[in-house]
N, C-alpha and C positions, 0 to 999 in steps of 0.2 A: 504494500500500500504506500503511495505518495504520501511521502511528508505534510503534515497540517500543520495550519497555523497554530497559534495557543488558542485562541481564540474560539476554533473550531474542534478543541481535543476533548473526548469524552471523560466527564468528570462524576463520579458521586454514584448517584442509581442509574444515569444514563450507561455508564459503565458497564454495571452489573448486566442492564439489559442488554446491552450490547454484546457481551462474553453470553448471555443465554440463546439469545439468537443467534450466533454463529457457533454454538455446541446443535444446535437441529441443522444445520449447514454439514455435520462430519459425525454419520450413522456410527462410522468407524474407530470416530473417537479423533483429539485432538489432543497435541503436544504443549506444554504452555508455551514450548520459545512460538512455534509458531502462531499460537492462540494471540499473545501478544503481538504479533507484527500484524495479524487479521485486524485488532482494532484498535493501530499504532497508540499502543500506551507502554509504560514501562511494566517489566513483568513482574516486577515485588504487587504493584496494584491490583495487575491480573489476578496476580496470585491468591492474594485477599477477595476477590471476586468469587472468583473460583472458591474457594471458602466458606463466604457465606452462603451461594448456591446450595453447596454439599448440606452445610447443615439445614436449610429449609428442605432436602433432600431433593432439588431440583437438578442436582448435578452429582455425579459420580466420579471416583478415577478408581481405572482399570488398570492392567498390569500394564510395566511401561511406562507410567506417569503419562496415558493418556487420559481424555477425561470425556466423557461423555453423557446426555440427559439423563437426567435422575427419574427412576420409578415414580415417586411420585408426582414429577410433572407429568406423565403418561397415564398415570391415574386421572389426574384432577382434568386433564384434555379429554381421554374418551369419556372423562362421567360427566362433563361439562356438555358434548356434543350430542352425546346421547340423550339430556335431557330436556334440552334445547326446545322451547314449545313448534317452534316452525320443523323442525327433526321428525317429533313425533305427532303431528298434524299429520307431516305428507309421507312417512312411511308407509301408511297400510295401502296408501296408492302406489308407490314403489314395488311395494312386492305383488300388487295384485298385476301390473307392466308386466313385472319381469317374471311372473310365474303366466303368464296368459305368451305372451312372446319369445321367450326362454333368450331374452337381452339385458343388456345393464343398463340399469335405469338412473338416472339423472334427476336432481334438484338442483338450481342453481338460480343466481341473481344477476342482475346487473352491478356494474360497480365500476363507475366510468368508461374505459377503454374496452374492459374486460367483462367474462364470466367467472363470477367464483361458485364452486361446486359446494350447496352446503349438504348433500345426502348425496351417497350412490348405494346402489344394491345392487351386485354381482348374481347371475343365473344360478343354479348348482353345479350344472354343468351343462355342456354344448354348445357355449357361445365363447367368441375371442376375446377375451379380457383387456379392457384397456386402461392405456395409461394413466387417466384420470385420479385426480384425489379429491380428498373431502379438503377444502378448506386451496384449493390451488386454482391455477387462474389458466386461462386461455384467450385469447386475441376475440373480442365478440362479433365482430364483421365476419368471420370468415369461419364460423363455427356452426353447429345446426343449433344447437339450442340458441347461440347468439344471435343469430339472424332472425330467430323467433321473437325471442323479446326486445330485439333493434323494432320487427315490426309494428311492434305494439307503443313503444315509446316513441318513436319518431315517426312523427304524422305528416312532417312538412318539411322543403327544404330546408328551409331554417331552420329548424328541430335539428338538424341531421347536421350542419355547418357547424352548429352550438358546440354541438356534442363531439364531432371531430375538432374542431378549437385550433383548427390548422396545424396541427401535428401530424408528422407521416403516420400513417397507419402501418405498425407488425406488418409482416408479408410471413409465413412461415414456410409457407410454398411459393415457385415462381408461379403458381398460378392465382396465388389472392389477392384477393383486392390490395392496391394498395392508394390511394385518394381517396379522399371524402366523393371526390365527385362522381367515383364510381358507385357511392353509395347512395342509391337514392329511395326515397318511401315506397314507392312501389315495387322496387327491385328485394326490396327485403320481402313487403306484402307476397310477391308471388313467389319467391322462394320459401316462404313459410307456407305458403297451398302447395306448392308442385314438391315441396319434401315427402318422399316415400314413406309408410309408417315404418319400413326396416329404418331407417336412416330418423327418424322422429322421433321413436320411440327410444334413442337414448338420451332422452332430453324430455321426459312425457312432462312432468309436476310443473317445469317452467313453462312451456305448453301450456298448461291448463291455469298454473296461478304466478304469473310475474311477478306477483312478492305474496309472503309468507299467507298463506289460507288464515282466515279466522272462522 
């Protein structure tokens, strides 16, 4: 990492957060010399970071003097998720998706540029598993479920100009969009009718409720 100014160096609890969010950055575990140069501080501080983590038991060190997420941050994450009222709203539609089409079904929102996935439900089996996660993001222009709720929120050119804000758009493939101008209200409207239900149906609950059911 470049050099920061004082100005700009992580001080106190930004610190600490800092050292927790890049412990979910390394499933495998992280070293402190390099933990410290990830969030250019001195490593006596890291180190005290790391520290306090452990004792709230948010962080671990493993053999090696690597260190990696603590039990019980992976507790208080699934029990938080799972309890989540928008969670357990749209689950019994998730599994009824993906036990009726034997596909992986999808919750997800908008959230500026992107989709964040807050449910998925995997088949038992028969179907290709994908990459997706609960709480991860994907480009929403050029995604099925994104395109569906682009339809829904962007009604008008100017809706659509807003919302692109003149930034390029992701391209993930050379084939996606990449301008606002290729995005336009209707071109979303028709791609959410002409999407197949193979291809809709990994994305049913955003579908049905662009933000959380009550």
């Amino acid at each position: 990492m470049s050099e920061q100014n004082s100005a700009d160096r992580l001080v106190g609890s930004d610190r600490v957060l800092a050292v927790l969010a890049e412990l979910a950055r390394h499933p495998d575990g992280i070293g402190l010399e390099e933990m410290a140069r990830a969030v250019a501080s001195p490593k006596p501080t890291v180190h005290r970071a790391l520290a306090a983590l452990r004792r709230a038991g948010l962080a671990a060190q493993h053999g090696h003097g690597r260190y990696v997420l603590g039990d019980e941050f992976l507790r208080m994450a699934f029990a938080h998720h799972e309890a989540r009222p928008d969670h357990v709203r749209v689950m019994p539609v998730l599994r009824a998706l993906c036990e009726r089409y034997g596909e992986t079904a999808h919750y997800a929102v908008l959230d500026g540029p992107s989709v964040v996935y807050r449910s998925k439900l995997d088949p038992a089996d028969g179907a290709v598993r994908l990459s997706s996660v609960v709480g991860g993001r994907n480009p929403a222009h050029c995604t099925a479920v994104g395109k569906v709720l682009l339809a829904d929120a962007l009604r008008t050119e100017d809706a659509v100009r807003a919302w692109a804000d003149g930034r390029p758009l992701e391209r993930p493939t050379e084939r996606s969009i990449g301008t606002a101008g290729s995005c336009t209200p209707s071109s979303y409207a028709s791609a959410s009718r002409a999407t197949p239900p193979t291809t809709r149906r990994t994305s049913p609950a955003s579908t049905a409720w662009p933000s959380p059911p009550t």
